[in-house]
N, C-alpha and C positions, 0 to 999 in steps of 0.2 A: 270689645271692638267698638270704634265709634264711627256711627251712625251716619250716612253719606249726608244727611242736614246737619249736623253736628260738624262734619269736618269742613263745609262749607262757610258754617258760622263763623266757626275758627281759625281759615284761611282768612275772610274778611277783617277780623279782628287783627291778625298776623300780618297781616298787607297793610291796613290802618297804622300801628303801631311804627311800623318801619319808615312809615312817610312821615309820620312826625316826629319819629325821633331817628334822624339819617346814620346817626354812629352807634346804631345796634346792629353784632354782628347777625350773621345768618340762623334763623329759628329755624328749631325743628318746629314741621307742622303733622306730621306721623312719625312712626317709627323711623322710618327708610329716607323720609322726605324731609331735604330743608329749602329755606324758602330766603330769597334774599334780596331786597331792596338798592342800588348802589346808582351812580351816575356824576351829575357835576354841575355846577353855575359858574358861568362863564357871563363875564359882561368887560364889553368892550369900546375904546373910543377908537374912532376912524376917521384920518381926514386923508382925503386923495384932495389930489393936485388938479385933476383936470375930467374932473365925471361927480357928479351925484346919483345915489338911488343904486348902486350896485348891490347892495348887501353885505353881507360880512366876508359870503363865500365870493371872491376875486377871480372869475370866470374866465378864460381865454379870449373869448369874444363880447365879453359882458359889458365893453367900452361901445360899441355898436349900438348907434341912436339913440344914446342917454344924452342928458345934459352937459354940454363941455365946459359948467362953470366948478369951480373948487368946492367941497364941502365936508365938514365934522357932522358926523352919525356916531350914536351913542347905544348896543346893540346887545343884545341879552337873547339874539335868539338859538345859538349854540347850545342853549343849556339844554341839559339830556338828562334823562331820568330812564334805569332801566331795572326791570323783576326779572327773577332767575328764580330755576328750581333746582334738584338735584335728588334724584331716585337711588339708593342705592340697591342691585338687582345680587341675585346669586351668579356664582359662577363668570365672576369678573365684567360685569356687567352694570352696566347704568342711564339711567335718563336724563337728559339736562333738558330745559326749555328755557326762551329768552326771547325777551320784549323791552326793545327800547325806541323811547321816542323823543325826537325834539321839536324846536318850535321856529326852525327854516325852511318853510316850506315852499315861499315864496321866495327867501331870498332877495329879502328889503328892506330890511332893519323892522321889519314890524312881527311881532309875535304871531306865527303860524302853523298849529300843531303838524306832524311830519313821524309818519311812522318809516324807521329806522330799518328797525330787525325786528323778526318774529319768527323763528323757527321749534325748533325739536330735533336734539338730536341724539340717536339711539346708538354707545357705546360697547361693545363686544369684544373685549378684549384691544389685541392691538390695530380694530379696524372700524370705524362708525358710518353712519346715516343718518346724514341729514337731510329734512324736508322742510322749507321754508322760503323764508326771504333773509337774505345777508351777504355778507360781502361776494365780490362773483370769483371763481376759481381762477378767473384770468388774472385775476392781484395777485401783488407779490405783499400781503399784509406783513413780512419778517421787521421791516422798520420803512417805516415811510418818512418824508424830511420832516423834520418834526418844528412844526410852524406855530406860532401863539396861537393860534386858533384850527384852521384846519390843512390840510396840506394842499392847495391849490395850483403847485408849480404846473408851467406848461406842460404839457405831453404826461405827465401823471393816470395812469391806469387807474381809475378810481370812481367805482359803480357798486352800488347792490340792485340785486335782481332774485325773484322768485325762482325756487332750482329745488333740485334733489342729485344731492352728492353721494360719491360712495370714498372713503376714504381709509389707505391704510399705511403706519407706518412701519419701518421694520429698523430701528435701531435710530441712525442719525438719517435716514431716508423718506421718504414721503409722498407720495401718490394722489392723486385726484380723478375723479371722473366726474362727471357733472352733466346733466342736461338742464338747462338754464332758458326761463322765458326769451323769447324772441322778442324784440323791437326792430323792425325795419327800418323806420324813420326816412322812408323815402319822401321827396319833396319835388314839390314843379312850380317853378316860374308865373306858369296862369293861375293867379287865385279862384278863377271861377269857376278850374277844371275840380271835380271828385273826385277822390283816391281813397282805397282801402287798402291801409298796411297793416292789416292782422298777419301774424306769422303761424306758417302753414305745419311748421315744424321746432320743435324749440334747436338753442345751439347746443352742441356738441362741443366738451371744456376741458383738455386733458392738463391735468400742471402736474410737471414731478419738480420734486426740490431735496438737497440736502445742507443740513444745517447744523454748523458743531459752537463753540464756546470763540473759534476764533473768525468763523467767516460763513455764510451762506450762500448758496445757489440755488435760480428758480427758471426753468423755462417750462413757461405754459401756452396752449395753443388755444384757437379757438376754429371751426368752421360749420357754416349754418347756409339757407337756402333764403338771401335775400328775395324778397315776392311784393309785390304791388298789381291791385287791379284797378285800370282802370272804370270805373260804376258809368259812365256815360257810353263807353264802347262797347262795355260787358268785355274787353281782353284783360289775361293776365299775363303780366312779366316775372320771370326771377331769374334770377343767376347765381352763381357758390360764390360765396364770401367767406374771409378766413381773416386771421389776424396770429400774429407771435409775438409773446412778451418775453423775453430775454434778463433779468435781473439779477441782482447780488450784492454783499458788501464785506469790506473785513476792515477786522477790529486792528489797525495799526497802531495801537497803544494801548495803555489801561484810561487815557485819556481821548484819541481821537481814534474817531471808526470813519468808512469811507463808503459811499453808495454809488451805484449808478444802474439806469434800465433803459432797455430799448423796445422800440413798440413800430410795429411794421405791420399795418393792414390795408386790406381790401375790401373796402364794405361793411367794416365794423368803427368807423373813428366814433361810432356812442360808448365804447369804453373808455375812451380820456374822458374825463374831466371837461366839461364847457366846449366840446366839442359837437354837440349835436344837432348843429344847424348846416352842417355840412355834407350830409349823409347821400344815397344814393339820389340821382336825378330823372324822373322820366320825365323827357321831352314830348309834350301832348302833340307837338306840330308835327312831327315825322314820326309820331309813333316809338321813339327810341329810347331804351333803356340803360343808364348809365353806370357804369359801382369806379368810383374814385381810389387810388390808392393813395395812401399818407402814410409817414412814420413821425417818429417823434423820440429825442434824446434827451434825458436829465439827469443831473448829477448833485448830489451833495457831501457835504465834509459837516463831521458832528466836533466838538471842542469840548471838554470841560475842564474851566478855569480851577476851581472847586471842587467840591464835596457838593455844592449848592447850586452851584454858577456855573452854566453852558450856553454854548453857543451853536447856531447852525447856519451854514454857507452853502446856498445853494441853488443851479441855474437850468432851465429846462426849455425845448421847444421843439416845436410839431409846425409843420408843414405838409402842405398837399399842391398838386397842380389842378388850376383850372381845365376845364374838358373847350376846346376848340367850339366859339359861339357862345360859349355858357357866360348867364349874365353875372353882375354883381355878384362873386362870392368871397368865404374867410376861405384865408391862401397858407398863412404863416400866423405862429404868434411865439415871444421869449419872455420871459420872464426869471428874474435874478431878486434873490433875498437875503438876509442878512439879520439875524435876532440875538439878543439874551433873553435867560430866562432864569429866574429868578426863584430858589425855593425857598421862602421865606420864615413858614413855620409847616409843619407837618399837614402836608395836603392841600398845601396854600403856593398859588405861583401864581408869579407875575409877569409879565414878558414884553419887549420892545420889539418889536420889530420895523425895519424898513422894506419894501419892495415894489420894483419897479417892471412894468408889463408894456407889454406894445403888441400891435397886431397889425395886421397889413389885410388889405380885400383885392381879388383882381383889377375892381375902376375906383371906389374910392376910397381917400385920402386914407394914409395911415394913422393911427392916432396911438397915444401914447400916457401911460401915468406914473405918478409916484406914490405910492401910499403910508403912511404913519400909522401904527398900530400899538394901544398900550391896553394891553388885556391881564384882567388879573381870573382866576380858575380856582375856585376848591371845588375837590373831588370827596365825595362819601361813598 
């Protein structure tokens, strides 16, 4: 039997190896256990029309107080590198763990390390548990629009967050439970008032889905105890916040498949995508506490020309109303895209895409862009 310093050596040596040599498959590092290196370089050129300094990932609101001159960014910070393991246990049973990280962390064309995922998740037959950080049970991960880079369309459901899942399936069926860190993200107007949004409770995340060869269904909910104090008054606020994601898609061809999802909240819009500047409001002058409702619709269509060669068509947008008196805020934003994508040689793609975003704020001005995108991606 070897030795817990020995099997240490020997993970490091195993871990070594796989970073420098990316197209070695998965080592065994004991008997039960193998161990596996994979992820992807991405580098990409950008020119929008009417913003610089956005980054790669194309935010809802992300045109908000940038620069309104034109500009090419040339961006590498998608790239992901992720380890895995894999236990095999008795009696239908197994361990997995996984760690992956990139380098957008900032989200500016500048290389910014950014942890991903890092869970463990404990297999038992046809039901697991998960304890970690990784995508949140409110996604619908079955196919997301699949974009040269990352799926940013408006209204897109698209978070990870630290959680413990209980998960089980039962044929083509599928279950979730989750209690998932809380972020309030409530905001005020007075910068000079103090607020504490630590959340008092995590959320509550139920998603069922079923899923066959020709078509999928997911509705999943959310509902948690939005809370904010104010540290100057010593009062505390909260109110029940909830959210529903609604999604699906079917395969209308051996060529084209068809998406769409719908997202309806109350105090939860930090599940979209680039939506988190929007979230509950306390009013420091009259003491009042707000939670805003929004929804959000998007849809796309997948194509392939080829064996090689696809395409994807796809348009989405989130809207909320201002609250009566409330100042400056994001109201609306749509965004519509349009790519090829190119698989060149084994593991190698390349892809075009066009996409065009707008957003609108209660007082000002709406502003608008087009983006150009030519990304090429090998994955190991």
């Amino acid at each position: 039997m070897m030795c817990p310093t020995n099997k240490l050596v020997a993970s490091a040596v195993v871990g070594l190896g796989l970073v420098m040599s990316p197209n070695i498959e998965a080592v065994e590092v004991t008997d039960r256990t193998k161990m596996e290196v994979s992820g992807k370089v991405v580098g990409a050129v950008i020119a929008d029309s009417n913003v610089s300094g956005i980054g790669s990932n194309n935010l809802a609101n992300a045109l908000y107080g940038k620069n309104e001159e034109p500009s090419i960014a040339i961006d590498t910070t998608l790239t992901k590198i992720n380890f895995g393991t894999q236990t095999e246990l008795d009696n239908d049973e197994s361990l997995n763990s996984f760690i992956s990280v990139d380098f957008n962390n900032s989200n500016n064309n500048k290389m910014d390390l950014r942890l991903r995922e890092a869970y463990v998740n404990w297999r038992m037959g046809n039901s697991s548990l998960l304890v970690g950080q990784t995508w949140s049970t409110l996604m619908d991960i079955n196919r997301l629009p699949d974009s040269v880079l990352e799926p940013t369309i408006s209204g897109v459901v698209f978070t990870r967050q630290p959680m413990v899942r209980w998960s089980q399936n039962f044929g083509s069926f599928r279950y979730d439970i989750a209690l998932e860190s809380g972020s309030n993200r409530v905001q005020v107007e007075d910068p000079d008032v103090s607020i504490d949004n630590s959340s008092t409770y995590p959320d509550l995340v139920i998603g069922l889905q079923t899923n066959t060869d020709g078509y999928w269904f997911r509705a999943a909910g959310v509902v948690n105890r939005v809370t904010t104090t104010d540290l100057g008054q010593g009062e505390t606020f909260s109110d029940t916040g909830w959210a529903a994601h609604l999604s699906g898609g079917i395969k209308l061809s051996d060529k084209d498949h068809f998406q769409m999802a719908y997202f309806n909240s109350r105090g939860n819009d930090r599940y979209v995508l680039g939506i988190g500047q929007t979230g509950p409001i306390y009013d420091e002058q009259n003491g009042q506490f707000h939670i805003r409702d929004s929804q959000s619709l998007w849809t796309a269509i997948g194509h392939s020309w080829t064996d090689t060669l696809k395409s994807t068509f796809g348009y989405g947008r989130w809207q909320a109303d201002p609250y009566d008196g409330q100042g400056d805020t994001f109201t609306s934003t749509e965004m519509g895209l349009a790519n090829l994508k190119w698989t060149a040689r084994e593991n190698l793609v390349l892809g075009l895409e066009y996409n065009y975003t707008t957003y609108e704020r209660s007082y000002s001005e709406s502003r608008d862009n087009h983006r150009l995108i030519f990304a090429m991606e090998y994955d190991f």
